[in-house]
N, CA and C atoms as an extended XYZ file, in Angstrom:
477
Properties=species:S:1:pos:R:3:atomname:S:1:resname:S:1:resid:I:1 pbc="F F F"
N         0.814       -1.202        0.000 N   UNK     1
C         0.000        0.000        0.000 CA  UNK     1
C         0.857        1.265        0.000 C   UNK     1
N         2.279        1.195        0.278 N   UNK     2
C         3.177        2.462       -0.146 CA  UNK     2
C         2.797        3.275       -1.274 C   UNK     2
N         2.917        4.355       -0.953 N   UNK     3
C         2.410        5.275       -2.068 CA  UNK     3
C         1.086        5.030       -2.936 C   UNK     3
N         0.221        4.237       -2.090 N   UNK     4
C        -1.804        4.390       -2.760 CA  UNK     4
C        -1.752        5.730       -1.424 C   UNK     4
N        -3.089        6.495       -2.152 N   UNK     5
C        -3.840        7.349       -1.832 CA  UNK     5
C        -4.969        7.019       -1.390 C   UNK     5
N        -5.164        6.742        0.262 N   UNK     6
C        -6.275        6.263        0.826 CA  UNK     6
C        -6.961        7.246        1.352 C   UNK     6
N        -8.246        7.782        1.299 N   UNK     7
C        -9.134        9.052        1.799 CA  UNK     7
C        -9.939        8.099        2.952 C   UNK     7
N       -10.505        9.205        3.711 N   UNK     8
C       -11.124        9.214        5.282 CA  UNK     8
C       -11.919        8.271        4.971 C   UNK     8
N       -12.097        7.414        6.624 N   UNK     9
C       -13.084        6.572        6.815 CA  UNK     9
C       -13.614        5.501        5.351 C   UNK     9
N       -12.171        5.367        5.051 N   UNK    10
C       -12.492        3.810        4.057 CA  UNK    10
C       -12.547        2.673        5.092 C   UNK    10
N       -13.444        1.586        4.180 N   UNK    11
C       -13.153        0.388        5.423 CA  UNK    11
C       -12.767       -0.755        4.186 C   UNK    11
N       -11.678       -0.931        4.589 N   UNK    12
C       -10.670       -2.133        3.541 CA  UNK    12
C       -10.684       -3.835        4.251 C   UNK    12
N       -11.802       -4.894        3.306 N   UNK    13
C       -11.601       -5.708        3.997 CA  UNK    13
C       -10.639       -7.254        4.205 C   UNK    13
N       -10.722       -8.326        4.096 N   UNK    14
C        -9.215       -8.945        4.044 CA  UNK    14
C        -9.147       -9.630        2.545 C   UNK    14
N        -7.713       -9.564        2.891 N   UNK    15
C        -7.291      -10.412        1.549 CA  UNK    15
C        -6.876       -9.093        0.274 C   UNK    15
N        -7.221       -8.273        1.215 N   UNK    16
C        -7.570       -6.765       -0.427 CA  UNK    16
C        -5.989       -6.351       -0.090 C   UNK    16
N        -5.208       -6.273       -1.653 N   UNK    17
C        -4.331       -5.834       -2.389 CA  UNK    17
C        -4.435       -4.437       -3.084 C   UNK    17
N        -3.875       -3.399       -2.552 N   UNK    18
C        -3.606       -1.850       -3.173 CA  UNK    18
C        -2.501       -1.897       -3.631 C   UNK    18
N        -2.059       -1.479       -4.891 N   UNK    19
C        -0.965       -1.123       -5.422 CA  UNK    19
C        -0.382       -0.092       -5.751 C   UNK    19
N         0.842        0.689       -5.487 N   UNK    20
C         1.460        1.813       -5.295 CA  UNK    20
C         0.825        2.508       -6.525 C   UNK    20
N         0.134        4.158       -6.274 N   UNK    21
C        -0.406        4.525       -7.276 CA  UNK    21
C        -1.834        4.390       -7.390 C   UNK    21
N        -2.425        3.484       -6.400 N   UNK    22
C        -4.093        3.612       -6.237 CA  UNK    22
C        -4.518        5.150       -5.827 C   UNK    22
N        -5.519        5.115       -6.373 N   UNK    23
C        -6.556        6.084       -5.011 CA  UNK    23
C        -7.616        6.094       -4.544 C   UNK    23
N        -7.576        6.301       -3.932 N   UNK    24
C        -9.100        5.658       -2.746 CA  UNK    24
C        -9.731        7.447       -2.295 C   UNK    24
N       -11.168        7.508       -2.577 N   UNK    25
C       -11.853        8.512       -2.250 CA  UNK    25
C       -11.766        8.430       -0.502 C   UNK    25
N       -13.026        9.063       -0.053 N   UNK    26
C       -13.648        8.812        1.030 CA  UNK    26
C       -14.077        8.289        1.594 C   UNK    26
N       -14.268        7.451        2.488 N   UNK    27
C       -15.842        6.498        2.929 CA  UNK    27
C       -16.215        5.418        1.688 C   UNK    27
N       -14.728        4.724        0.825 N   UNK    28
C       -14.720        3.830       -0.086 CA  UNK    28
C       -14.515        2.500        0.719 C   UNK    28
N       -15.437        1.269        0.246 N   UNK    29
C       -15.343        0.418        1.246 CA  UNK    29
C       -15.397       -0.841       -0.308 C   UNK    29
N       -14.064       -1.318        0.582 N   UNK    30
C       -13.332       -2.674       -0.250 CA  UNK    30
C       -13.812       -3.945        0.327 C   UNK    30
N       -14.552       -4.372       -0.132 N   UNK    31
C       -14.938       -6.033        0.632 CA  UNK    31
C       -13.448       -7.131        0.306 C   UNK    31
N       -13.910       -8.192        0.827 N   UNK    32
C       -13.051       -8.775        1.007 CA  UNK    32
C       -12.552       -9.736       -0.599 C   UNK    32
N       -11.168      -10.080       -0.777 N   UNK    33
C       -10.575      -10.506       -1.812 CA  UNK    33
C       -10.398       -9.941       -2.505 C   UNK    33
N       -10.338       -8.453       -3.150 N   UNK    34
C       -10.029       -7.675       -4.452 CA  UNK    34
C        -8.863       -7.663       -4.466 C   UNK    34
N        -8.341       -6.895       -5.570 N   UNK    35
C        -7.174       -6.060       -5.923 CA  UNK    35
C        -7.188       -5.036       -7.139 C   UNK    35
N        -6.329       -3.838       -6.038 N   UNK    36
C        -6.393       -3.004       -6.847 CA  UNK    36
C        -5.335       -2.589       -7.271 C   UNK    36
N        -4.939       -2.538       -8.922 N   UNK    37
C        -4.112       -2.450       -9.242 CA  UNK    37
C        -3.689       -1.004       -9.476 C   UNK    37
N        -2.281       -0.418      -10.223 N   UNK    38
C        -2.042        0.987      -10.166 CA  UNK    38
C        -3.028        1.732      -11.550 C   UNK    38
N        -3.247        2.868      -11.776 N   UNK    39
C        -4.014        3.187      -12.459 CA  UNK    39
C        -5.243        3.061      -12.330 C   UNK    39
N        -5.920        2.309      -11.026 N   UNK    40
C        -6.936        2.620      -10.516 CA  UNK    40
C        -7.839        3.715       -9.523 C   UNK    40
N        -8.762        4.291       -9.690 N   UNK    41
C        -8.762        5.465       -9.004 CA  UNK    41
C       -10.479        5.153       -8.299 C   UNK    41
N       -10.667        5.409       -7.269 N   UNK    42
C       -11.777        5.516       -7.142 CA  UNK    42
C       -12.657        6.930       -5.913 C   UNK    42
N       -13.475        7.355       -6.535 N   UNK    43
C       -14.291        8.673       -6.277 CA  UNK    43
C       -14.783        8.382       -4.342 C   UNK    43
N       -15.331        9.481       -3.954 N   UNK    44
C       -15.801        8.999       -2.483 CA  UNK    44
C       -16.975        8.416       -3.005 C   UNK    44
N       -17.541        6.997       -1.773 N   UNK    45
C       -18.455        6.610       -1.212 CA  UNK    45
C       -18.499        5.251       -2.700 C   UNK    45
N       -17.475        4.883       -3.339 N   UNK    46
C       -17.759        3.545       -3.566 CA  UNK    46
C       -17.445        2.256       -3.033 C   UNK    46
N       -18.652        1.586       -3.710 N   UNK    47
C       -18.318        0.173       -2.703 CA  UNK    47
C       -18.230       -0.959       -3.972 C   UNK    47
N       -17.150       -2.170       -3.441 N   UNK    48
C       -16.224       -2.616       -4.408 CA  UNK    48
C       -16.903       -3.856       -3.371 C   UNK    48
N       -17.824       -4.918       -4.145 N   UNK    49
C       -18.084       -5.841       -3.816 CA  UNK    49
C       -16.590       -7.012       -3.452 C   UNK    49
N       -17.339       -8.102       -2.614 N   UNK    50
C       -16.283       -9.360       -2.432 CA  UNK    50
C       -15.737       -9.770       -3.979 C   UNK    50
N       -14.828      -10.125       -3.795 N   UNK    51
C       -14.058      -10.457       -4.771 CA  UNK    51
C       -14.417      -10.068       -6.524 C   UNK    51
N       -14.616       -9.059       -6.656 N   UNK    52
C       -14.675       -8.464       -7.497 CA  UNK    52
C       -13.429       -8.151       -8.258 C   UNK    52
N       -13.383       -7.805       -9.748 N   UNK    53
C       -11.787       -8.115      -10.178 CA  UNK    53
C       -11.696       -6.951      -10.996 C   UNK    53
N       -10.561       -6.290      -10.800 N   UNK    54
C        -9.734       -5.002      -11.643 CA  UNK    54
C        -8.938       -5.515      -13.018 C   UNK    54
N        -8.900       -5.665      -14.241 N   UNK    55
C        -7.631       -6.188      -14.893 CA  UNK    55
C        -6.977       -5.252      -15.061 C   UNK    55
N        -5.819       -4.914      -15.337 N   UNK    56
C        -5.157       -4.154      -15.803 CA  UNK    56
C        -3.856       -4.233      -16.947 C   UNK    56
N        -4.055       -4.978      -17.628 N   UNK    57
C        -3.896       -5.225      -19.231 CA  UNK    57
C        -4.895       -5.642      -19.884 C   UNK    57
N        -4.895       -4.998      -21.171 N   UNK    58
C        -5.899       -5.531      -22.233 CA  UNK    58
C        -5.229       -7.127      -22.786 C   UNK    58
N        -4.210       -7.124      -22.911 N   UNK    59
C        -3.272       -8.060      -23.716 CA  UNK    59
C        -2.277       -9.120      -23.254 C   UNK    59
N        -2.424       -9.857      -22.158 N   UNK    60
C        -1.490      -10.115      -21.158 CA  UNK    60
C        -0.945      -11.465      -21.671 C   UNK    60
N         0.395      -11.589      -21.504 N   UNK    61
C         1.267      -12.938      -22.172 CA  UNK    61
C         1.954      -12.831      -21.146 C   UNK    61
N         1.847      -13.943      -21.101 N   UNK    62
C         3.013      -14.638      -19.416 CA  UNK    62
C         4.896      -14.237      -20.072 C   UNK    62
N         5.012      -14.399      -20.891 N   UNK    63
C         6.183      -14.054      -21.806 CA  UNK    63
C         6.668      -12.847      -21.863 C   UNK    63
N         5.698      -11.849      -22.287 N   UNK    64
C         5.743      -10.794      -22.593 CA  UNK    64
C         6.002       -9.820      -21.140 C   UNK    64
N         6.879       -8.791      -20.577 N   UNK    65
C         6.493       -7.973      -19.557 CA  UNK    65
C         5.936       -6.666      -20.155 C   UNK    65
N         4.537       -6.750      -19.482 N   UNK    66
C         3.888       -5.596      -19.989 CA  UNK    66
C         3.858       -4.623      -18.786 C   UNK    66
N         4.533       -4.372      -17.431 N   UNK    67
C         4.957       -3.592      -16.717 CA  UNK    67
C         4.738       -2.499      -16.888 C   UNK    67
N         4.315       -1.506      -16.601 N   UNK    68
C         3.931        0.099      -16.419 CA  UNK    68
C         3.321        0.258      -17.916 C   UNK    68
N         2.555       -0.636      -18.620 N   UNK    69
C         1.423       -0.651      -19.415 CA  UNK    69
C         0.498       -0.664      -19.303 C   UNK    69
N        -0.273       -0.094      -17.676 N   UNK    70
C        -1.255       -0.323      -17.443 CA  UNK    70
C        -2.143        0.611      -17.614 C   UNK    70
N        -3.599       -0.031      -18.240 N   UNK    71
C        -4.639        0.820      -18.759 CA  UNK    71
C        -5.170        1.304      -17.510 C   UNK    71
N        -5.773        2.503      -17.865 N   UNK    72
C        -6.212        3.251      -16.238 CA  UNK    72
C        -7.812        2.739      -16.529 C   UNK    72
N        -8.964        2.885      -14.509 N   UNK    73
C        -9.918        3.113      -14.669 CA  UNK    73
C       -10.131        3.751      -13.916 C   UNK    73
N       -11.760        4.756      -14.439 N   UNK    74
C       -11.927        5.080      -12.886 CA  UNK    74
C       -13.364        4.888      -12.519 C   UNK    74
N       -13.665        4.349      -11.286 N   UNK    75
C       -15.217        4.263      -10.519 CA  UNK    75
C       -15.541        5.719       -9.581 C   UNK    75
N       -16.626        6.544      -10.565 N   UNK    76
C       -17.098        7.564      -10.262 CA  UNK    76
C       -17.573        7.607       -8.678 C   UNK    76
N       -17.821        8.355       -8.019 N   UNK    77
C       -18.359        8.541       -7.111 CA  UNK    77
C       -19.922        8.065       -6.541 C   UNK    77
N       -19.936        7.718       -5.657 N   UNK    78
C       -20.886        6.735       -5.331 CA  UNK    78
C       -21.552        5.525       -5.523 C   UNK    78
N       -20.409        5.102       -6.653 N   UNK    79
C       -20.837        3.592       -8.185 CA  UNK    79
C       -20.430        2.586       -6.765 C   UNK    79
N       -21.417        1.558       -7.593 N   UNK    80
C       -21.365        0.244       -6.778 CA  UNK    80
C       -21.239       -0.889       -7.434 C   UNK    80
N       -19.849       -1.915       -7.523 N   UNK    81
C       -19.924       -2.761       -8.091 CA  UNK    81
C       -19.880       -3.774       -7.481 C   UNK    81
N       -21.047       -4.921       -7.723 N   UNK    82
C       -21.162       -5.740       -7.148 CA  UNK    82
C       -19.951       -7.389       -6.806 C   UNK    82
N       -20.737       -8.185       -6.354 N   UNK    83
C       -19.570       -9.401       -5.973 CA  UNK    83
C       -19.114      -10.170       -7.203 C   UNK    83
N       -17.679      -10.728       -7.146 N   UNK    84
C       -17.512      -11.233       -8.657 CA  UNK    84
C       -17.342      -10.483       -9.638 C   UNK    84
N       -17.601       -9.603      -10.029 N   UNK    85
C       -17.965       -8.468      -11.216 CA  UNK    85
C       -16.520       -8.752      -11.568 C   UNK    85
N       -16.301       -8.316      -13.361 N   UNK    86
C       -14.884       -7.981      -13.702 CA  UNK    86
C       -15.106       -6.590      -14.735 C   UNK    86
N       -14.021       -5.825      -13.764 N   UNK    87
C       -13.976       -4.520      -14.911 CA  UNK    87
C       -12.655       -4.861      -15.563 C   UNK    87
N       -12.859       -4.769      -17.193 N   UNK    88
C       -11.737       -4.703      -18.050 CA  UNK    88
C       -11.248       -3.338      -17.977 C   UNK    88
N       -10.190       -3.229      -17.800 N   UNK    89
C        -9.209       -1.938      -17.976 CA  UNK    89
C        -9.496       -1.229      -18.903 C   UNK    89
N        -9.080        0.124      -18.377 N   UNK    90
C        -9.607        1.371      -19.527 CA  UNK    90
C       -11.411        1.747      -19.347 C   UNK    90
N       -12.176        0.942      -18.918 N   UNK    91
C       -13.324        1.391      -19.012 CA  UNK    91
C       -13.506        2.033      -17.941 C   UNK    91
N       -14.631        3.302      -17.699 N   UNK    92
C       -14.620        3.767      -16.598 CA  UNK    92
C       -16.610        3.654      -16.257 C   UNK    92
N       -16.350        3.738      -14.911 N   UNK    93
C       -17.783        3.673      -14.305 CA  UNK    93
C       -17.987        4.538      -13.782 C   UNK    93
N       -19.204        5.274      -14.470 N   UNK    94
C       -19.576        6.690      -14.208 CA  UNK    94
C       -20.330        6.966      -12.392 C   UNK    94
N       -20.585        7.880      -12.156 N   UNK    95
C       -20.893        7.998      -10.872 CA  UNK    95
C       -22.363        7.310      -10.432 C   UNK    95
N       -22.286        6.842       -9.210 N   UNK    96
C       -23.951        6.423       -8.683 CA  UNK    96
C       -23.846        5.192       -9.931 C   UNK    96
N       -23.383        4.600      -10.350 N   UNK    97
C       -23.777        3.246      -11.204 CA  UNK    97
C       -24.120        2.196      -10.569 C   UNK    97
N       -24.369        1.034      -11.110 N   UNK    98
C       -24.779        0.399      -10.444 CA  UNK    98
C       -24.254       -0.768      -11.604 C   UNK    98
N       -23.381       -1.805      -11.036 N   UNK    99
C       -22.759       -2.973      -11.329 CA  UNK    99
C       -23.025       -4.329      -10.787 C   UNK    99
N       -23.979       -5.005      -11.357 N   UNK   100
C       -24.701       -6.552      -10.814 CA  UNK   100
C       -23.768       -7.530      -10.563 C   UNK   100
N       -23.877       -8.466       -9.631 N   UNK   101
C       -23.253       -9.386       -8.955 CA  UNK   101
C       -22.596       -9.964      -10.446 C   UNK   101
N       -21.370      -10.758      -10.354 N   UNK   102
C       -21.019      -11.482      -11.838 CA  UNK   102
C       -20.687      -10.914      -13.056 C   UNK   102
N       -21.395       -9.399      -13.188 N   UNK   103
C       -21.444       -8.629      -14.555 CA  UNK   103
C       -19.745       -8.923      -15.279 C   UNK   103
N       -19.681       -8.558      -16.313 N   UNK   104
C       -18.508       -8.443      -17.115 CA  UNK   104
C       -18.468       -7.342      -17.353 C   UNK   104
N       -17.844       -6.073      -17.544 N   UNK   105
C       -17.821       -4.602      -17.743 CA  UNK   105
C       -16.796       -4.204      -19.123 C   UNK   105
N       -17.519       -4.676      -20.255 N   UNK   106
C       -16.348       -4.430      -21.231 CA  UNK   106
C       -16.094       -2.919      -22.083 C   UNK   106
N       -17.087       -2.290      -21.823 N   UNK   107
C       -17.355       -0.962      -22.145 CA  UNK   107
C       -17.714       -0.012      -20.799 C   UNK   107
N       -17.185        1.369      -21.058 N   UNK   108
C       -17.170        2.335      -19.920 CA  UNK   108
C       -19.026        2.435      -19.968 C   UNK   108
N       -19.039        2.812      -18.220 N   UNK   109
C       -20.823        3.198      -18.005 CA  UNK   109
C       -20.907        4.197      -17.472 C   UNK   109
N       -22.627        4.614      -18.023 N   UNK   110
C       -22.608        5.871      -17.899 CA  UNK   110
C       -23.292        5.829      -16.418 C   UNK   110
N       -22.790        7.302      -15.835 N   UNK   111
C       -23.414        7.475      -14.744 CA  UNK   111
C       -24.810        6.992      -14.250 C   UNK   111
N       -25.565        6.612      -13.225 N   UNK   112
C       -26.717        6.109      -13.248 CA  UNK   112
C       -27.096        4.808      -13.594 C   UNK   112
N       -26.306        4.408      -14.434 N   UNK   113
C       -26.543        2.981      -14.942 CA  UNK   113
C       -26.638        1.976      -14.283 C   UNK   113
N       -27.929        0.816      -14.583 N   UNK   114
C       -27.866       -0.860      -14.111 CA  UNK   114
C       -27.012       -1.104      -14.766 C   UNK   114
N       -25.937       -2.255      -14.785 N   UNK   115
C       -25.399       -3.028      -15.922 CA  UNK   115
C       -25.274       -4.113      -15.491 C   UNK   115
N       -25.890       -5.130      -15.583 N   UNK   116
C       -25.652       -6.711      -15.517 CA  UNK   116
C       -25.337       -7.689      -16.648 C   UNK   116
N       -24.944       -8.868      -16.521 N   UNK   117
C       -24.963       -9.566      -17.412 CA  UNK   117
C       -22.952       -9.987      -17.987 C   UNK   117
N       -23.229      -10.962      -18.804 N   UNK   118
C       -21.490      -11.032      -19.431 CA  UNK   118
C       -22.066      -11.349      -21.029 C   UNK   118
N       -21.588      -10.311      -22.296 N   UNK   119
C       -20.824       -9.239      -21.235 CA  UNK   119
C       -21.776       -8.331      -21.377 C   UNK   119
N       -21.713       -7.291      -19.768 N   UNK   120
C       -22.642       -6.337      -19.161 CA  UNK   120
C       -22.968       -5.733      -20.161 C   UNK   120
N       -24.698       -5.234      -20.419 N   UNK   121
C       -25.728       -4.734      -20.619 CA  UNK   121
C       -26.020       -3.676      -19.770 C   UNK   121
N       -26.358       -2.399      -20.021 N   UNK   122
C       -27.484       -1.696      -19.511 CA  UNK   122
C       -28.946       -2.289      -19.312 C   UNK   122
N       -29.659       -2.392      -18.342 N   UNK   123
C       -31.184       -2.462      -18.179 CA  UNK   123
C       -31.827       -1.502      -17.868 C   UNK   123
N       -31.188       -0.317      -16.885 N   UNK   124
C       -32.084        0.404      -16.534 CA  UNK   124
C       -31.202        1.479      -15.632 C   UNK   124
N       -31.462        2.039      -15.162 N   UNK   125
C       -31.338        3.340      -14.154 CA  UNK   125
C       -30.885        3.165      -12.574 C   UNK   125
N       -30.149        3.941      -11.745 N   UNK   126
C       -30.904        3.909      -10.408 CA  UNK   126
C       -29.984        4.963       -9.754 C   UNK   126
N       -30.719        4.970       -8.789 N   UNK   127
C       -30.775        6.567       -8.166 CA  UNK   127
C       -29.639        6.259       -6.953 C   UNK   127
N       -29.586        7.578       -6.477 N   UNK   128
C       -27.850        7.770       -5.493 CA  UNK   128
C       -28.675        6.533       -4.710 C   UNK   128
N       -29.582        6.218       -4.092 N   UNK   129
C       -29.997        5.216       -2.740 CA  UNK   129
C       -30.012        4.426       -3.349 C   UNK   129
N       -29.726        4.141       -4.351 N   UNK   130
C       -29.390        2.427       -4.741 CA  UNK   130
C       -30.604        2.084       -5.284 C   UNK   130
N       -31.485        2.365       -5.841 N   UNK   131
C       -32.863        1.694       -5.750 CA  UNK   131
C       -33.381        2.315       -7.522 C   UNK   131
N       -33.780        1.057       -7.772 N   UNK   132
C       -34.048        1.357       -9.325 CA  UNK   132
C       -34.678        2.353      -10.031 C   UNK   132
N       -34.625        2.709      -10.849 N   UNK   133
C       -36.108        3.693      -11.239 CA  UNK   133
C       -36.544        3.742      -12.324 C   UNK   133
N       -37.751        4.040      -12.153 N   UNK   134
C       -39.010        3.647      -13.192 CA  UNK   134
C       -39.325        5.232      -13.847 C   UNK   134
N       -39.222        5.364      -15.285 N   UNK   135
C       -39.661        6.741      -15.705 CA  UNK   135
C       -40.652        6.551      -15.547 C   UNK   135
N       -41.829        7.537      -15.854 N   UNK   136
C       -43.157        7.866      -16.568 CA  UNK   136
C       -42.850        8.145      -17.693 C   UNK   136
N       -44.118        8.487      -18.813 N   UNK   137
C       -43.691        8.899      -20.104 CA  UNK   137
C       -43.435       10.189      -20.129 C   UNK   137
N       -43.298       10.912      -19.114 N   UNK   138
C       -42.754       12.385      -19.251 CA  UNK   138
C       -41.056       12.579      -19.243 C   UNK   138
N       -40.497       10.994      -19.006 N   UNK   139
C       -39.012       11.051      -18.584 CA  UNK   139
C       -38.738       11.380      -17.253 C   UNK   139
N       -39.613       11.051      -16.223 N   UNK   140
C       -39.099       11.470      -14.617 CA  UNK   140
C       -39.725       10.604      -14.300 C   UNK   140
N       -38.895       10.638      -13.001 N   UNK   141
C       -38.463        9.724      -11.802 CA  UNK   141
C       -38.554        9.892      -10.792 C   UNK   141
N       -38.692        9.214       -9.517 N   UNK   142
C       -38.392        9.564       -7.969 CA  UNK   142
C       -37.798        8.557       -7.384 C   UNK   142
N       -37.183        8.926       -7.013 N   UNK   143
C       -36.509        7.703       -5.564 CA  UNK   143
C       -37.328        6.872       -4.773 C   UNK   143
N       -37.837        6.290       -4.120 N   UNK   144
C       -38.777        5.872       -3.463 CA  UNK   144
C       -38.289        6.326       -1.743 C   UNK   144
N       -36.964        6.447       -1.659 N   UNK   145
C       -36.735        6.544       -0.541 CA  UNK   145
C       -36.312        7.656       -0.572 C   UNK   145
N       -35.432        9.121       -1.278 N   UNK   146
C       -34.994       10.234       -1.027 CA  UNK   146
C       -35.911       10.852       -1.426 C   UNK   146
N       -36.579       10.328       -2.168 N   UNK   147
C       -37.837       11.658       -2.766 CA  UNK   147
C       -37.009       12.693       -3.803 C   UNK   147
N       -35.844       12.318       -4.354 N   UNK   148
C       -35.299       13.047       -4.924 CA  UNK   148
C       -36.011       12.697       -6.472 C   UNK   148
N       -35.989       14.054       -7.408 N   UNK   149
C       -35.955       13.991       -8.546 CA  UNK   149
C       -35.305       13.326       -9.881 C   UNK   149
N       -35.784       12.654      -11.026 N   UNK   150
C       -34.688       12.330      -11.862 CA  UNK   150
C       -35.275       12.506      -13.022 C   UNK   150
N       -34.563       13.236      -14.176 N   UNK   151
C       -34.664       13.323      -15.561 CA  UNK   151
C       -34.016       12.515      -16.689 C   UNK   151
N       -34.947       11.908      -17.458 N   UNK   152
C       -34.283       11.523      -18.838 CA  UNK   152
C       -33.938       11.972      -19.488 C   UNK   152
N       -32.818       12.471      -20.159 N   UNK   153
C       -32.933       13.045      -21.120 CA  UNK   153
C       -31.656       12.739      -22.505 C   UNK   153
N       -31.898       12.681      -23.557 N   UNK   154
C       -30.955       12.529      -24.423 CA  UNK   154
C       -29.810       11.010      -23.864 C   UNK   154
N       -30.860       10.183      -23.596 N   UNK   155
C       -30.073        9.058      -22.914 CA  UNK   155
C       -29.143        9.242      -21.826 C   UNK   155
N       -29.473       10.151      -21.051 N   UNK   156
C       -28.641       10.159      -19.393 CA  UNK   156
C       -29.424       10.578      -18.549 C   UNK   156
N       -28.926        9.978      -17.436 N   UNK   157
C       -30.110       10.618      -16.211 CA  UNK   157
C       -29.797       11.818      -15.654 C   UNK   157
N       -30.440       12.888      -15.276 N   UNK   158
C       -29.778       14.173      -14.660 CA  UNK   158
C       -30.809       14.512      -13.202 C   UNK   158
N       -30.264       15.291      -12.553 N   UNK   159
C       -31.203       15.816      -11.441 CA  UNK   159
C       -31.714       17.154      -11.286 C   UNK   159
């Protein structure tokens, strides 16, 4: 963990690997078995399911040293990726996302986003409390639990 950038009140749990050059937001909480490799960055208040996996080569040959070739990502602020999940390098996960148990992540997501599946799909939406959301045909939304607002628009969610 020499030289990662760890921010307040993370809770890091066992088995988890930081590599010189991480960064860790705020109140980012690592379940147990990950690793995070360098060129990884992550925003305050994400949570990085159990054994969930970072790659960090696109191209990897046991032969080959591909050493300080590593593709960067970054997990926006408040994104949640679930257990198992694998993000391929270079893609980034936009803020408040939302990443399903198992998913494969082969393309960057946009903020707000469900993405489940291998390899990961968009299904749908969901709001900072975690909780899905359903437009109307006007393109809005509510939280069920913040009561907060949400707009469709031009394929992204806004507030």
């Amino acid at each position: 963990m020499s030289e990662a950038v760890i921010g307040e009140n993370c809770n890091i749990g066992q088995n988890v690997f930081i590599a010189s050059g991480v960064v860790l937001g705020n109140h980012v909480k690592v379940q147990n078995n990950v690793s995070l490799y360098a060129g990884i960055t992550c925003a305050d208040d994400v949570f990085l399911g159990p054994s969930m996996v970072f790659t960090n080569v696109k191209n990897p040959r046991s032969a080959i040293n591909r050493r300080g070739q590593y593709d960067k990502t970054h997990v926006g602020k408040g994104a949640t990726i679930g257990a198992n999940a694998t993000i391929v390098c270079g893609n980034d996960i936009g803020e408040y996302a939302f990443i399903g148990a198992g998913t494969v992540v082969t393309k960057s997501v946009k903020p707000y986003a469900l993405v489940v599946g291998n390899p990961g799909a968009q299904i749908g939406w969901m709001s900072q409390y975690g909780h899905r959301l359903a437009f109307d045909e006007n393109g809005i939304a509510i939280c069920p639990e913040s009561q907060q607002k949400y707009a469709l628009k031009n394929g992204s969610v806004i507030i």
